[in-house]
C-alpha positions, 0 to 999 in steps of 0.5 A, spaced: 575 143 282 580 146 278 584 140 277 578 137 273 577 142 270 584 143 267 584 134 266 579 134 261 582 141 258 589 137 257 585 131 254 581 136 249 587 139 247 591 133 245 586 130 242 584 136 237 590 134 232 588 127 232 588 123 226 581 122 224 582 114 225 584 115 232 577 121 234 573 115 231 575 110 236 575 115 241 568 116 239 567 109 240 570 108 246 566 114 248 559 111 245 560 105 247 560 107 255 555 112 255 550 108 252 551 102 256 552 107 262 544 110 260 541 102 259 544 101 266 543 107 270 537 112 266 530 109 266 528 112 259 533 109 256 533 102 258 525 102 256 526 106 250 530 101 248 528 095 250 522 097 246 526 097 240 530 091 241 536 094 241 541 093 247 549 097 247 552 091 246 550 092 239 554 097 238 560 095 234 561 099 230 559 107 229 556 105 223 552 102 228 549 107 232 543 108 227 541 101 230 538 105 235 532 109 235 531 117 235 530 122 240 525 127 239 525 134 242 517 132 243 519 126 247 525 129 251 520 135 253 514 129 254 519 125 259 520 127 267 526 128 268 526 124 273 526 119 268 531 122 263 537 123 269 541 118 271 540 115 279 547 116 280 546 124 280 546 127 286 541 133 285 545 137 291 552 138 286 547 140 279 543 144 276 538 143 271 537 149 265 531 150 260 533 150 252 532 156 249 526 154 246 528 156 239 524 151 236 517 152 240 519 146 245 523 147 250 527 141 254 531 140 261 538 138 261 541 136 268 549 138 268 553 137 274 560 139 276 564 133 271 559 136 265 560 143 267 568 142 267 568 139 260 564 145 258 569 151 260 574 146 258 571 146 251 570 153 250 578 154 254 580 150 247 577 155 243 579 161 246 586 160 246 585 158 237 583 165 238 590 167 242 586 169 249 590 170 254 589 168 261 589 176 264 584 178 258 577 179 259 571 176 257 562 177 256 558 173 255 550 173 253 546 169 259 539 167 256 538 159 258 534 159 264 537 155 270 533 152 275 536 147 281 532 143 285 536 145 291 539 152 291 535 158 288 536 161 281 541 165 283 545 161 287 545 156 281 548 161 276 552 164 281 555 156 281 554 156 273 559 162 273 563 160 277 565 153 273 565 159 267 571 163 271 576 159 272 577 160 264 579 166 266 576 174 267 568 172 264 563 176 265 556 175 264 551 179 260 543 177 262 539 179 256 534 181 260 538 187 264 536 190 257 541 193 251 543 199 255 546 195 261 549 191 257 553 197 254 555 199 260 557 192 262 562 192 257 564 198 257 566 198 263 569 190 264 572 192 255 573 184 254 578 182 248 572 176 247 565 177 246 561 171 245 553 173 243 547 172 238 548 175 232 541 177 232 544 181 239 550 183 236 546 186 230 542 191 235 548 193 238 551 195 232 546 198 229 545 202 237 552 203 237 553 206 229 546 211 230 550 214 237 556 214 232 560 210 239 566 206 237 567 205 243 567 198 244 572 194 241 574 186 242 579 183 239 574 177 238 567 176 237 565 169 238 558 167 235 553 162 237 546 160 237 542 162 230 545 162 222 551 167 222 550 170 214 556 173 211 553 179 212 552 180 218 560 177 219 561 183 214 556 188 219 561 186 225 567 186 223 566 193 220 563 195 226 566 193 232 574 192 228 573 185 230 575 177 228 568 174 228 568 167 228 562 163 228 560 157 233 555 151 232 551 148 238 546 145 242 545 146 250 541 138 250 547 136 247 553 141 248 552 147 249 556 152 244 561 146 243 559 141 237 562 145 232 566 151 231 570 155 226 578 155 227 583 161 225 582 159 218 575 159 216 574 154 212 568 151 215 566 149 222 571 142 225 566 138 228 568 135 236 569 129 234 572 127 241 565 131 244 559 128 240 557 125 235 554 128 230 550 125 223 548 128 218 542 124 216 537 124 209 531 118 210 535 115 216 541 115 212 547 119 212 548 124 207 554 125 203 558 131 203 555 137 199 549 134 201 544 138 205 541 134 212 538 133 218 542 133 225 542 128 229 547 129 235 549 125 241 553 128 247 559 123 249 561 127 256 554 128 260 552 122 264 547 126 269 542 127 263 544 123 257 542 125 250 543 120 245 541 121 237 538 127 239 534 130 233 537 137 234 531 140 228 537 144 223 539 142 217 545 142 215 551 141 210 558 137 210 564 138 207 569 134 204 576 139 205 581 139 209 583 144 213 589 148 213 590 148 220 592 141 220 586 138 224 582 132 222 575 133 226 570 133 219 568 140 217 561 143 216 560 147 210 553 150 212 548 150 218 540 152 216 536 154 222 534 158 228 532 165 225 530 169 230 528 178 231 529 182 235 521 186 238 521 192 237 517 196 241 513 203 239 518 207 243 524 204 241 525 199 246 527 192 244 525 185 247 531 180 246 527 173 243 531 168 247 528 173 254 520 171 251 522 164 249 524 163 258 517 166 258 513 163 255 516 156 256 514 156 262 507 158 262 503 151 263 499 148 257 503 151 252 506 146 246 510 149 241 508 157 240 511 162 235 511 169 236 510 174 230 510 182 230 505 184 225 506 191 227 509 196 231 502 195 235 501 188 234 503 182 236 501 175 234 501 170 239 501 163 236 499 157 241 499 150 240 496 147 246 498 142 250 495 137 255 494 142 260 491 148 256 486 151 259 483 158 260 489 160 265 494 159 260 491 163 256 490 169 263 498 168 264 499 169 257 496 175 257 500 177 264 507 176 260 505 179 255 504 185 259 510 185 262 514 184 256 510 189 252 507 196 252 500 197 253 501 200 246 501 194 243 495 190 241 495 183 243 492 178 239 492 170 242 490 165 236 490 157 239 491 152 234 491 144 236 498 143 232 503 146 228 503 144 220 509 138 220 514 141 214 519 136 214 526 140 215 523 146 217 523 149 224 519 153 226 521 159 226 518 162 232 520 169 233 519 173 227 518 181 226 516 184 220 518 191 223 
């Protein structure tokens, strides 16, 4: 397990300071074999694209990828995911994780030991950009729910964690042990990374600065999942005396790995030799300075393949070049994926990312938006699914309970769809606390 693991790293590591000529026939060579693997072995995407009279053998060129039709969150979501996984899989080795659902849809992913491994070799690349130490420690927030179809949802994470601990000292901070445990944990495990949200981080700063505790101190804070502003980089630098450094992904495409920022700060280098990554304005690609939407496709995970997948950010390209000497493309700005804490009458906070596991789970609900009116209110928005009915509307209440005080008023508005905003995503936790 570990010689894959340090197989996949030894290529990553090499292919960082590649010409750019050279990522992009890596990037072909790549593309070229999981989009013939997924006609050949994934259901869907034989029928997708023989729908659309495309076929890999028309894949030339990486210009030519736009040949190919796009993949909707709607549509991945919409889609068994025994119809979305390869037939090669061997469910006894994997685990299926639900996003995030930060943009109101979530969708299941299946990875399996060879995914897994690319993906501590992944971030192993950047942890040592940042001067990581195989004996130094590291805590993570854990929030994307992770199921297996053969082992019970602890035995899966356990195995998760174990893919993960093999980069080195790691230790997992669940957003649903609450702010407080948090704290213990990392005052306990004083790792030299800590890998989090910025919303998260902002909370534990804020606790920390009203405590006047200067106790937690990593030499690294590595941010993922939501917009990084300046501000916030500033509030945590001060805060915890650290180098902050901003990560951009995708968990239906790479997990905290299509993007990342390098010593130099100077945008954030696209892994080229992992995904690939158009920018696209009315289906063609925008130039640098411009701003447009993501569509992305992982070059490693075979188990569940994702290919031209519209992510719902927008984002902008840069056309410089990085003093750090790689050649991977950079991006100037990424918009999107805004989320608050809730913050309950007696101070308590509930982590977004621990309602949308909630909610994505309950039956009939399509997207959904969650918005603190008050202190005492919350509206619950709910675009409802196939199989709505009055149950959806019992479990909504019955999560609702148990993630809120019975202080809170709750009032449940149920709509048939979402206004459509081209380039927007809904932002689906809001506070006006």
């Amino acid at each position: 397990m570990f010689a894959r693991f340090f197989w996949y790293w030894l290529q990553l590591h090499s292919s960082q300071w590649l010409p750019i000529q050279e990522l992009e026939k890596i990037q072909l060579k790549k593309l070229k074999k999981i989009t013939s693997y997924s006609y050949d072995k994934v259901p869907f995407y034989r029928k997708y694209y023989d729908q659309h009279g495309v076929h890999p053998n028309d894949l030339k060129s990486l210009e030519d990828i736009r040949k190919f039709p796009i993949i909707t969150k709607e549509l991945a979501r919409d889609t068994p995911l025994e119809e979305r996984m390869s037939v090669d899989v061997n469910l006894s080795q994997c685990v299926t994780r639900k996003t995030s659902g930060s943009t109101g849809i979530p969708v299941s992913i299946l990875d399996d030991k060879h995914s897994l491994s690319y993906v501590d070799a992944y971030l192993f690349r950047r942890y040592l950009e940042y001067g990581y130490k195989l004996w130094e420690k590291i805590c993570r927030t854990d929030t994307h729910p992770i199921e297996s179809p053969t082992q019970t949802t602890r035995r899966a994470r356990h195995t998760l964690s174990k893919q993960t601990e093999r980069t080195g000292r790691f230790r997992s901070l669940p957003l649903e042990d609450g702010i407080e445990k948090n704290i213990e944990t990392i005052k306990k495990e004083r790792p030299q990374i800590l890998m989090a949200y910025p919303s998260y981080l902002r909370v534990l700063a804020k606790v920390l600065h009203d405590r006047q505790d200067n106790s937690i101190r990593p030499r690294i804070i590595m941010t993922h999942g939501e917009v990084l502003d300046e501000s916030s980089r500033a509030l945590f630098n001060s805060t915890f005396n650290s180098q902050v450094y901003n990560g951009y992904g995708c968990i239906e495409v790479a997990p905290r790995g299509m993007a990342w920022e390098c010593k130099k700060r100077s945008g954030l280098h696209i892994n080229s030799d992992l995904v690939l990554l158009e920018v696209l304005k009315d289906g063609e690609s925008v130039s640098p300075g411009e701003r447009g939407e993501v569509v992305a496709t992982s070059l490693f995970r075979f188990s569940t393949p994702m290919i031209r997948y519209r992510v719902g950010d927008i984002c902008t390209l840069s056309d410089d070049k990085c003093a750090c000497g790689r050649e991977m493309p950079l991006i100037k700005n990424i918009d999107g994926r805004l989320v608050d804490f809730i913050e309950l009458p007696d101070g308590n906070q509930i982590a977004p990312y621990t309602i949308m596991s909630l909610f994505q789970n309950i039956p009939g609900i399509g997207k959904f938006q969650i918005i603190q009116e008050t202190q005492n209110k919350i509206v619950a928005k709910i675009e409802k699914s196939k199989d709505f009915d009055q149950t959806t509307i019992t479990n909504i209440k019955d999560v609702c309970s148990k993630l809120f005080s019975s202080d809170i008023q709750l009032e449940i508005d149920t709509i048939e769809q979402f206004p459509i905003e081209i380039g927007k995503k809904i932002r689906v936790i809001t506070s006006r606390v």
